[in-house]
C-alpha positions in Angstrom: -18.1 -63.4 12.8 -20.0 -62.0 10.2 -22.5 -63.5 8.4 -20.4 -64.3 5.4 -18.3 -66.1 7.1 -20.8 -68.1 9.4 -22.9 -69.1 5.7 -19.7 -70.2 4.5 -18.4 -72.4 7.7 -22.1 -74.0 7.4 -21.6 -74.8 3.8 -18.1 -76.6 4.7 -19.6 -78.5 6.9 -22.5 -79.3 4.2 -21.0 -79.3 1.3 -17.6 -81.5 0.6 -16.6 -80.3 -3.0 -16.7 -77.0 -0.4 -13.6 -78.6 2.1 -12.2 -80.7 -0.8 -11.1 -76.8 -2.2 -9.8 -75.5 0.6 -8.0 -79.1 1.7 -6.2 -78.6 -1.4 -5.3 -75.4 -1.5 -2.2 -74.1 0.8 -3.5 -70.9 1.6 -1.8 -67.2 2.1 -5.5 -65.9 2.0 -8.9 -66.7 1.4 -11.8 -64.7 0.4 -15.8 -65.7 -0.1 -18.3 -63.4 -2.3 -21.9 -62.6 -2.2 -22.6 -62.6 -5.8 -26.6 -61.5 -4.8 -25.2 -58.8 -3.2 -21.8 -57.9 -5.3 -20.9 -55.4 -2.3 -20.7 -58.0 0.5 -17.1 -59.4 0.0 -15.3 -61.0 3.2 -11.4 -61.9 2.5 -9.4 -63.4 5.8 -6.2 -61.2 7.6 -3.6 -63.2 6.0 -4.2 -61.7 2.6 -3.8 -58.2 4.3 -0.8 -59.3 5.3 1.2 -60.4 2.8 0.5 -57.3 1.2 2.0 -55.6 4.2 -1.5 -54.1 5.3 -2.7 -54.1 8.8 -6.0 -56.3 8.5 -7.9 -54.5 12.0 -7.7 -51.0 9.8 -11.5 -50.9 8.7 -10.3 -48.7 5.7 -9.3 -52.3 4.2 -12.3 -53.3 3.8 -12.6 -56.6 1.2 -13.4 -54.4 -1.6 -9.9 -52.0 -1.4 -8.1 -55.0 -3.2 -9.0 -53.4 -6.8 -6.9 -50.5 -5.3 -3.5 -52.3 -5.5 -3.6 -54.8 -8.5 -2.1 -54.5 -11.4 -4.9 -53.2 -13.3 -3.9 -54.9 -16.7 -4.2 -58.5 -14.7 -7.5 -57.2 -13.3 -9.2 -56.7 -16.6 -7.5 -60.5 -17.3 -8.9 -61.6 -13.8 -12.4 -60.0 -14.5 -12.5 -62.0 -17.8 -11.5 -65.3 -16.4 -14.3 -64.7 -14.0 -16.7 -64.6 -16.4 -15.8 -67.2 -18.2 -16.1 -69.2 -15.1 -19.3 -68.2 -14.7 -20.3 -69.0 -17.8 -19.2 -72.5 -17.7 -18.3 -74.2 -14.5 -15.4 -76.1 -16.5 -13.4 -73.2 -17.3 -11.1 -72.8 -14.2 -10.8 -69.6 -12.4 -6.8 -69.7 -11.7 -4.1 -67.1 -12.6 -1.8 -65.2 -11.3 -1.8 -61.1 -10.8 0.5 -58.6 -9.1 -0.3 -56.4 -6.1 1.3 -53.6 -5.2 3.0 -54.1 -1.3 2.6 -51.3 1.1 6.3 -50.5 0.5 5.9 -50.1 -3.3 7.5 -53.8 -4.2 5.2 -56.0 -6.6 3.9 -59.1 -5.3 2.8 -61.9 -7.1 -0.1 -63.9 -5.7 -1.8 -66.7 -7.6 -5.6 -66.4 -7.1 -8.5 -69.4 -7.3 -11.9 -69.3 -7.1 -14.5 -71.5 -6.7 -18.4 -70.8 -8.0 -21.1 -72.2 -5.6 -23.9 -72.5 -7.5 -27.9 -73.0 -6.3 -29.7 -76.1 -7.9 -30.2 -74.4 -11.1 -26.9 -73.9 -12.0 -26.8 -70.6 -11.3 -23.8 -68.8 -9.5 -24.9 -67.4 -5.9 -21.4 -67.4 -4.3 -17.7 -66.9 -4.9 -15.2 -68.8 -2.9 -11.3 -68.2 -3.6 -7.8 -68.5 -1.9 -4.5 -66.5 -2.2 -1.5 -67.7 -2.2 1.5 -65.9 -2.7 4.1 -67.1 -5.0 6.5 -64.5 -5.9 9.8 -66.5 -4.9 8.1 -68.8 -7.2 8.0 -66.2 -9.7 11.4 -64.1 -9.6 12.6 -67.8 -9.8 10.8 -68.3 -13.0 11.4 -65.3 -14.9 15.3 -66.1 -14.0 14.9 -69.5 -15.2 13.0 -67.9 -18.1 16.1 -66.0 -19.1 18.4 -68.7 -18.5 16.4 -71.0 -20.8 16.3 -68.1 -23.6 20.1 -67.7 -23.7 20.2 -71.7 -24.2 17.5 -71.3 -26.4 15.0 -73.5 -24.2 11.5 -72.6 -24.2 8.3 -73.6 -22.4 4.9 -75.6 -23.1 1.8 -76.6 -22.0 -1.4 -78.4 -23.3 -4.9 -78.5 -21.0 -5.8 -82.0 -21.7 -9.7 -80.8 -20.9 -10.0 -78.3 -23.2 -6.7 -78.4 -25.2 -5.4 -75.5 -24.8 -1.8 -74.7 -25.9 0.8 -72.3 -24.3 4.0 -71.6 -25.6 6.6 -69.5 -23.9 8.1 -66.5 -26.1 10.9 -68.7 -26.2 9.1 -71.6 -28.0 7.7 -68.9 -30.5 11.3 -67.9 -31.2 11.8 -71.1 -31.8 9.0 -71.7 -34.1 9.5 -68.2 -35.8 6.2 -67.2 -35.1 4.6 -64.0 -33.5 4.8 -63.2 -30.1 0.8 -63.3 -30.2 0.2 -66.3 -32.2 -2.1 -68.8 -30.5 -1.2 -72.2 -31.1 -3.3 -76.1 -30.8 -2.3 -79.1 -30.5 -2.8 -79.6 -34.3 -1.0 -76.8 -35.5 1.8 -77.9 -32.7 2.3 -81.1 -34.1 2.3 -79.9 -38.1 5.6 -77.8 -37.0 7.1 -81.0 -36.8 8.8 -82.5 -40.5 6.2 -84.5 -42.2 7.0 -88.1 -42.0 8.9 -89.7 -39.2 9.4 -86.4 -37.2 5.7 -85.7 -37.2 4.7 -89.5 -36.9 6.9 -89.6 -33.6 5.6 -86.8 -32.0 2.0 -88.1 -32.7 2.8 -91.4 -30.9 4.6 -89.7 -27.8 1.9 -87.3 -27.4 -0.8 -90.4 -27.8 1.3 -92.4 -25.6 1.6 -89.9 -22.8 -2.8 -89.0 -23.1 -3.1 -92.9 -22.8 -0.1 -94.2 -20.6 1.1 -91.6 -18.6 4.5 -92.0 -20.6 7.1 -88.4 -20.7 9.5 -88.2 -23.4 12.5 -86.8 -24.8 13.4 -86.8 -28.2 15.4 -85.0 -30.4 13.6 -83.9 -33.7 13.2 -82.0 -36.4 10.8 -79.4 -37.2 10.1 -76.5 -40.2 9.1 -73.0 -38.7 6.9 -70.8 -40.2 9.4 -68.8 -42.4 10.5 -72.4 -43.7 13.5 -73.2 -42.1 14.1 -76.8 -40.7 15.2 -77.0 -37.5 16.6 -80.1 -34.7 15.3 -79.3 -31.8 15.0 -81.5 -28.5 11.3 -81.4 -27.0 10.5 -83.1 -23.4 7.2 -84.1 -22.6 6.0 -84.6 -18.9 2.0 -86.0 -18.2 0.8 -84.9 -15.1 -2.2 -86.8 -13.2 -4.7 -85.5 -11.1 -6.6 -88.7 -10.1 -5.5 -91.0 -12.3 -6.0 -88.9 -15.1 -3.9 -86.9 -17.2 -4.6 -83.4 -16.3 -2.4 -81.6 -18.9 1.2 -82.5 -20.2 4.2 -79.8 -20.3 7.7 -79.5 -21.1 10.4 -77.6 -22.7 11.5 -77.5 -26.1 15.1 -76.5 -27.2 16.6 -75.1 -30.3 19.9 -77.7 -30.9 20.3 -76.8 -34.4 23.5 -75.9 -34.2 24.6 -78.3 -31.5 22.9 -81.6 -33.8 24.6 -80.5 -37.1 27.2 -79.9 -35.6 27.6 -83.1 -34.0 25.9 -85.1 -37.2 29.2 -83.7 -39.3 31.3 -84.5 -36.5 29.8 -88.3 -36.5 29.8 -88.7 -40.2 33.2 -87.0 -40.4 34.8 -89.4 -37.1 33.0 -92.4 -38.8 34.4 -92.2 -42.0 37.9 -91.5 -40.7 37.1 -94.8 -38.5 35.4 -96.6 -41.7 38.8 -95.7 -43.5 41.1 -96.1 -40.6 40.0 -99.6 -39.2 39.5 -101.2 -43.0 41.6 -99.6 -44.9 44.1 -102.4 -47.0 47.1 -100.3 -46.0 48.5 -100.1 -42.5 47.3 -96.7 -40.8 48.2 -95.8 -36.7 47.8 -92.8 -35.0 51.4 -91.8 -32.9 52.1 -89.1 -30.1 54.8 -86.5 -30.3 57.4 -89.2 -29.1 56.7 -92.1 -31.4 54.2 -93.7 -29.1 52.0 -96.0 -30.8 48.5 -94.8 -29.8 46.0 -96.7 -32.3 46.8 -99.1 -35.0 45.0 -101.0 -37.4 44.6 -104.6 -38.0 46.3 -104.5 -41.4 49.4 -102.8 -39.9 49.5 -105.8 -37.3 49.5 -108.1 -39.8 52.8 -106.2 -41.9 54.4 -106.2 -38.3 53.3 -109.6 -37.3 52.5 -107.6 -33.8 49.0 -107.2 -31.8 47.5 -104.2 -31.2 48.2 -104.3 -27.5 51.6 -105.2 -28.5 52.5 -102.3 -30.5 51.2 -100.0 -27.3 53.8 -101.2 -25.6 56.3 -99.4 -28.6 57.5 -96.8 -30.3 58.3 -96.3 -33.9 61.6 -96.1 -32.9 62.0 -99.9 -31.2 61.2 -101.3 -34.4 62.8 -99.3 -37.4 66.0 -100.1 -39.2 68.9 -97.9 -37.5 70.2 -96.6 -40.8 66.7 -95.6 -41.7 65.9 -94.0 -37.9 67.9 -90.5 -38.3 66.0 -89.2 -41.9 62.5 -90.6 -40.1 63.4 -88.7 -37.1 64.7 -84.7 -38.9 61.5 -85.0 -41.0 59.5 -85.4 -37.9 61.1 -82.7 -36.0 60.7 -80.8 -39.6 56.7 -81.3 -38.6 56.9 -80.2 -35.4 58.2 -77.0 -35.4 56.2 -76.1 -38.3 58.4 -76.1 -41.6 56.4 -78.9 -43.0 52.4 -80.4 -42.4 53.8 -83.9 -44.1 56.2 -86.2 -45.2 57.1 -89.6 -47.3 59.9 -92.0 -47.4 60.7 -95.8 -47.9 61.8 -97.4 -44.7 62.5 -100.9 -43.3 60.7 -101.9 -40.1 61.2 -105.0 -38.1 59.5 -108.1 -38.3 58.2 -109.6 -34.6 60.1 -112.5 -36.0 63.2 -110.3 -36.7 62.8 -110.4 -40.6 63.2 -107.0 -42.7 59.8 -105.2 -43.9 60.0 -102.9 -46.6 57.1 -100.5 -46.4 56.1 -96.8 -48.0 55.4 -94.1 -45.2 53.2 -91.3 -45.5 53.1 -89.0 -42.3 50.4 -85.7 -41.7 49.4 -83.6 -38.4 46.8 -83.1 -36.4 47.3 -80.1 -34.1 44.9 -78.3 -31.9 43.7 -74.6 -31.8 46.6 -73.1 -30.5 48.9 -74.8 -33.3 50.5 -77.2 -30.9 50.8 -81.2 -32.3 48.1 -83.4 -31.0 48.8 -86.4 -32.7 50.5 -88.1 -36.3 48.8 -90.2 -38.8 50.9 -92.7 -40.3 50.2 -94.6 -43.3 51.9 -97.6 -43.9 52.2 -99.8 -47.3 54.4 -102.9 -47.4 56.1 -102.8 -50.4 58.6 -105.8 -49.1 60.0 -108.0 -52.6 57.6 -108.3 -55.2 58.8 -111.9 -55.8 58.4 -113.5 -52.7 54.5 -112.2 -53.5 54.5 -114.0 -56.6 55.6 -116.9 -55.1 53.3 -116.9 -52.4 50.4 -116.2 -55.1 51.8 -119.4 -57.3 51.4 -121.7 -54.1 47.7 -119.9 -53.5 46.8 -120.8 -57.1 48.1 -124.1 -56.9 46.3 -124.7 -53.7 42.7 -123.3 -55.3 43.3 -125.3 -59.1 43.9 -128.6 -56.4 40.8 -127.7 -54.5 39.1 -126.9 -57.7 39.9 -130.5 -59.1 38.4 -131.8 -55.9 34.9 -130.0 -56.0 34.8 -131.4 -59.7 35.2 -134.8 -58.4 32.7 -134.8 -55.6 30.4 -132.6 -58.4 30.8 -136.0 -60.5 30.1 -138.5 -57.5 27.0 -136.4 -56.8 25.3 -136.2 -59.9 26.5 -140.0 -61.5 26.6 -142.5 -57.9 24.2 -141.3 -55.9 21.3 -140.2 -58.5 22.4 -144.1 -59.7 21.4 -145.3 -56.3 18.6 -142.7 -55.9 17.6 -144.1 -59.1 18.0 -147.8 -58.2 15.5 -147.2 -54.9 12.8 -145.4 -57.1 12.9 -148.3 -59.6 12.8 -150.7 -57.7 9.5 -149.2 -55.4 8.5 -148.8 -59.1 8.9 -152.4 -59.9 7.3 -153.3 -56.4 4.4 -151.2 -57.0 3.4 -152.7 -60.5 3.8 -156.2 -59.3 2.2 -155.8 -55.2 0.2 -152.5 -55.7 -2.1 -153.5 -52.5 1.5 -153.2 -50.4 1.2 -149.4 -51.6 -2.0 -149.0 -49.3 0.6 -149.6 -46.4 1.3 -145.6 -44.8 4.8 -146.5 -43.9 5.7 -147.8 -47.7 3.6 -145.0 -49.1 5.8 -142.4 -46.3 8.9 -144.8 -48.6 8.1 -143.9 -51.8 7.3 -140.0 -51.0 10.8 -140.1 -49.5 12.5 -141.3 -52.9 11.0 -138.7 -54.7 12.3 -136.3 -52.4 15.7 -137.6 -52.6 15.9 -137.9 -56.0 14.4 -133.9 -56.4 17.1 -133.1 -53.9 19.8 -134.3 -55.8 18.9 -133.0 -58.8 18.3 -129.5 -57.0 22.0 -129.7 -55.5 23.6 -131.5 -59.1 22.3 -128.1 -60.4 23.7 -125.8 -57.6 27.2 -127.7 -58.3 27.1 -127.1 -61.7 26.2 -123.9 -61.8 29.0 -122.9 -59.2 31.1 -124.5 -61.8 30.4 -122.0 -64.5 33.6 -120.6 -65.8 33.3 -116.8 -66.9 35.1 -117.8 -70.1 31.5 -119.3 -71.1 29.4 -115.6 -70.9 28.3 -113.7 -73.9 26.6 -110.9 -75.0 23.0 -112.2 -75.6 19.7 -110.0 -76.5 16.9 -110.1 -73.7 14.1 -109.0 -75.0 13.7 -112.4 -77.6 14.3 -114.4 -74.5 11.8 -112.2 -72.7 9.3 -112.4 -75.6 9.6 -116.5 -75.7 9.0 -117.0 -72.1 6.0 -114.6 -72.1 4.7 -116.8 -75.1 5.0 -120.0 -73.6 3.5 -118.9 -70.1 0.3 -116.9 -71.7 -1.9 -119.5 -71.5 -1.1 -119.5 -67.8 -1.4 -115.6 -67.6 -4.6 -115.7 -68.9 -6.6 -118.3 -67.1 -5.2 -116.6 -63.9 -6.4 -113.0 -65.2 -2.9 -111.5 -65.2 -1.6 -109.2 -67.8 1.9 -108.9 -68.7 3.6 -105.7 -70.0 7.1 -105.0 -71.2 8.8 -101.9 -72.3 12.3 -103.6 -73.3 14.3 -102.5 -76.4 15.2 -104.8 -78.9 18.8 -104.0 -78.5 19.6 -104.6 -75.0 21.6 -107.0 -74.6 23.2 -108.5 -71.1 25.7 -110.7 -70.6 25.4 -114.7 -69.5 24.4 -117.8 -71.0 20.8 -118.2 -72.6 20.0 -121.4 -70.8 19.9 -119.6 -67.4 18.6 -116.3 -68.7 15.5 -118.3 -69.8 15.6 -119.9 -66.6 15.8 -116.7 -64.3 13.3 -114.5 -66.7 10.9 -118.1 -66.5 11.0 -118.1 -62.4 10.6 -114.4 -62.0 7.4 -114.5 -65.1 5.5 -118.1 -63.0 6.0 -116.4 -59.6 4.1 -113.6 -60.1 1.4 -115.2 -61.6 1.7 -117.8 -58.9 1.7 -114.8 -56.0 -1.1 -113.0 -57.8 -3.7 -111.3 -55.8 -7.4 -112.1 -56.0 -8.4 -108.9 -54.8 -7.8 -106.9 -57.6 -6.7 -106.8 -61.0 -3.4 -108.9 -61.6 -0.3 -107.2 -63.8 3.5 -108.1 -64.3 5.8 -105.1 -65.5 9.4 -106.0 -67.0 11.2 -103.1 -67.6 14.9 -102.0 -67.6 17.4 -99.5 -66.5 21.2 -99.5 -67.3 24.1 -97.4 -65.7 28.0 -97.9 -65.8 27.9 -101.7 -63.9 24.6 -103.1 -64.2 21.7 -103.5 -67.2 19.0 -104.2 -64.7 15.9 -106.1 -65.5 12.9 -105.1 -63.6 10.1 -107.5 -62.4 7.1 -105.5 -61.0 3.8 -107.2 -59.8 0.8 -105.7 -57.4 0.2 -109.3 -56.1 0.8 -110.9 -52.7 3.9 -109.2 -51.3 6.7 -110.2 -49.1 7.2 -109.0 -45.5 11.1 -108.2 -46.2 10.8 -107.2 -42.2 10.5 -111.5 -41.8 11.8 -112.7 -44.7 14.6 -110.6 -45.7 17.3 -112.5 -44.8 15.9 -116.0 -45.7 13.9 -114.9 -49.0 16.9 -116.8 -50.7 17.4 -119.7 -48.6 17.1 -123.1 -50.5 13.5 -124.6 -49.8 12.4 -121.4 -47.7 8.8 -120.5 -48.6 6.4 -117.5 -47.8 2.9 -118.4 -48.5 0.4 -121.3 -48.3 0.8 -122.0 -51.7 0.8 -126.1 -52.5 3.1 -126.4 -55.0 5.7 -123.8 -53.3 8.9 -125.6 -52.8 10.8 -122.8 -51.9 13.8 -123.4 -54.8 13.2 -121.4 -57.4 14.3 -118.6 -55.7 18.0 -119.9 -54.3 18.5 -121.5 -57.9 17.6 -118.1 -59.8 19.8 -116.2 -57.3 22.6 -118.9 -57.8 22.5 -118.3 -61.6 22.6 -114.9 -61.5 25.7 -114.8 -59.2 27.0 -117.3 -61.5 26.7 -114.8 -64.5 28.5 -111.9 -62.2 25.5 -110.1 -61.3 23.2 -109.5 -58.4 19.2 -109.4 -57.1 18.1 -107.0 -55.1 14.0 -106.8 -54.1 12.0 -104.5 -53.0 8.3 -105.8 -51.8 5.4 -104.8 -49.2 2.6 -107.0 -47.9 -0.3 -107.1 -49.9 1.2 -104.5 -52.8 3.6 -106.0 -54.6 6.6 -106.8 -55.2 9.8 -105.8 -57.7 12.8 -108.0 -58.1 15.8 -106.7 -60.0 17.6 -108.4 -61.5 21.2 -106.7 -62.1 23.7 -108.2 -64.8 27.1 -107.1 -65.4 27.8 -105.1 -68.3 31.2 -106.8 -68.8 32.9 -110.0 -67.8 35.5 -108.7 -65.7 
């Protein structure tokens, strides 16, 4: 035992970073260097031997190892060195190729260790070899694999952040094979806005939590082209930290449009398939049923699973079966991709149904018939539809009359009997006003106000619901606009908020100037009412107008809606969003009411502490 390796058996036993090393380290060699004395090296026999050297031959001494690596991963290895020197954070760790006795490379991943004395300074050299060149051939296979399927490597150093990309991920970005990425410019590959966002959070969430990932994005390389690829993330700890995080990135491009067509493409075939207002099925080569829509189970009067059970043939008229049967064949041996013809089907209940068919093909690459699409109108007598339709109006002017009736007991008896309770609490009150101190009578007369506000909130839902279209004209906005403005500026003013409009004085919508004022009033005191007090207050009307809709535009910077809460309850009758004490929450289901009355629609747009814009579309004619 030389004195090399006597010091370094006494620092194992002294020092436990020392043991801790080589505990960790599964070892195909070892070697320890005097760093005083650069030309005292000592490496153990089982380096020797993987190389294929016998270790007794004293012309291999430590130092011959320069002789058989690859010199380009020497000048690498002599760098790293350095570096660890330098800066006892920087690992020493990378692999090299020797050159085996019988001329084969072997790859042999080397670590090293600097023992330093108590100033820091680097004395001693202990390392390990291990060889891994299964390990290796296996990767530079797998590296092949992965860049025929266009999968490529990466690797981040959580310590010092340093990024490695495989040539394959630099194919991927369009970059050059010597282009050094960071985690920064990693991440700005990725399409600003959700793409980049999400990558952000999974990176974050994997530093923080531990968390992998897999996610399919999109990024845009460096010659500008966007890209879908699929990136996979995987943390890996090293006592109960994250040591660095790696993965593999794939170029789908190809694969994701592809399948984005196919889905748009398959859904709106299904869109148009299951709701389409004729009857549509999908039939094999011998009639078979094989998907039907609900409309054509209703012309049929069968289910679906029914109509599985069937061919076309079970249920159509036998003087109409032999034409339907030639122009099929016609389809299948090719002298025709479609036919139509007027045909009688069976009932369930073994009436006659007239119908229009329409029949295409759908074969597959080699020409042969997958499937037929068969669309199916009824077109069974006219006048038994008109009958039907008489009994249906009939039915609706009866129900009609009804709703009128219970419109009339709503707003005449019980506002008379609301009425009648308020009166006589009023009466009460001026004749015993000490048996108003009483809580419960008080909790009385606070509920007769509510009743009677209540049913003067739902007479007026009634009544507008009532509104017959007859009744609509073509009114100018803008004075109606100008009038409410007038009469609410005194309002706008003491509240600091400034109202603009940019509406032409010919525009002109169509509804009833009663509810116009009304909507245009609600829109105008609930932005002053929602105003913000952290900033200047304003209220925008402006308008846009397309082939449907004249749109009037509502725009304020003042409290904002969380749509994400509300959105679905913003117009519910007495729904309210803020703390505000004389929010009742019915101005909104009343405005929305009239403007459905008039034929037209409200659609908002709001965020949180912004603003908000209602618009408010009417319909540019009646019908």
């Amino acid at each position: 035992m030389n004195y090399l390796q006597k010091e370094l058996y006494d620092l194992i036993k002294s020092d436990d970073t020392i043991f801790e090393f080589i505990q960790n380290n599964s070892l195909d060699g070892m070697w320890y260097w005097d760093l005083e004395n650069p030309e005292n090296e000592w490496m153990n026999k089982r380096f020797w031997e993987a190389l294929g050297y016998n270790p007794e031959n004293k012309a291999h001494k430590a130092s011959a190892w320069q002789n058989i690596i690859n010199q380009d991963d020497l000048k690498i290895a002599v760098a790293n060195f350095q570096k660890h020197l330098s800066d006892p954070n920087f690992p020493y760790d990378q692999v090299v190729r020797y050159t085996h006795k019988n001329g084969r490379i072997v790859w042999i991943r080397c670590k090293g260790l600097a023992i330093r004395n108590k100033k820091g300074v680097p004395i001693r050299m202990l390392g390990s070899h291990i060889e891994v060149t299964k390990l290796k051939e296996q990767e530079r296979f797998l590296e092949r694999c992965n860049h025929e399927a266009h999968i490529g490597f990466w690797e981040m150093d959580v310590s010092n952040k340093n990024v490695i990309w495989s040539n394959t991920t630099k194919n991927i970005h369009e970059v050059e094979e010597d282009y050094e990425p960071s985690l920064d410019t990693g991440i700005n590959f990725y399409k600003k806005g959700f793409n980049r966002d999400r990558i952000t959070e999974l990176v974050l969430q994997a530093l923080k939590n531990g968390e992998g990932f897999t996610e399919e994005l999109q990024i845009v390389t460096k010659l500008n082209n966007t890209k879908w690829v699929k990136v996979i993330g995987i943390p890996e700890k090293n006592n109960e930290s994250i040591r660095r995080i790696y993965g593999t990135i794939q170029d789908i491009d190809l694969i994701k449009t592809n399948e984005i067509k196919l889905k748009q493409s398959e859904q709106a075939f299904r869109g148009s398939f299951e709701n389409a207002a004729i009857g549509m099925a999908i039939l094999d080569s011998n009639g078979k049923w094989l998907k039907v829509n609900q409309t054509l189970c209703n012309i049929l009067g069968y289910t679906a699973l029914e109509m599985y059970d069937l061919t076309f043939q079970d249920i159509t008229h036998p003087e109409d079966l032999d034409l339907d049967l030639h122009l099929l064949k016609e389809i299948i041996v090719g002298k025709r991709d479609h036919y139509k013809m007027d045909k009688r089907y069976f009932h369930k209940n073994g009436h006659i149904v007239y119908i229009h068919l329409a029949v295409s093909v759908v074969r597959d690459i080699n020409d042969d018939v997958l499937h037929f699409v068969s669309q199916i109108v009824d077109i069974t007598l006219i006048k038994e539809q008109e009958i039907r339709m008489e009994k249906i109006i009939s039915i609706t002017k009866d129900q009609n009359e009804r709703l009128k009736n219970f419109a009339h007991i709503v707003s005449h008896n019980l506002r008379s009997h609301s009425g009648g309770i308020s009166a006589l609490l009023g009466i009460l009150k001026s004749e015993e006003p000490d048996f108003f101190k009483n809580e419960m009578v008080q909790l009385l007369e606070t509920s007769s106000q509510n009743l009677e506000e209540t049913i003067s909130d739902l007479s007026e839902i009634v009544q507008i619901n009532m509104l017959s279209k007859e009744t609509l004209t073509n009114i100018p906005i803008k004075p109606i606009i100008d009038q409410q403005i007038e009469s609410i500026l005194p309002l706008a003013e003491i509240n600091k908020v400034k109202i603009k409009t940019n509406i032409p004085e010919d525009l002109e919508v169509i509804g009833i100037k009663a509810y116009l004022d009304s909507i245009v009033l609600n829109f105008i005191t609930n932005a002053i009412k929602y105003r913000s007090n952290e900033r200047e207050s304003y209220l925008q009307i402006e308008y846009k107008k397309n082939s449907t809709y004249t749109s009037i535009e509502f725009t304020d910077n003042g409290l904002g809606i969380n749509l994400d809460l509300h959105k679905n309850k913003l117009f519910g009758m007495y729904k309210t969003f803020h703390q505000n004490k004389d929010s009742k929450g019915i101005g909104l289901f009343i405005t929305k009411t009239q403007v459905e009355a008039l034929g037209g629609k409200i659609e908002v747009e709001s965020t949180e502490n912004i603003g908000t814009t209602f618009k408010v579309n009417f319909r540019n004619e009646k019908n």
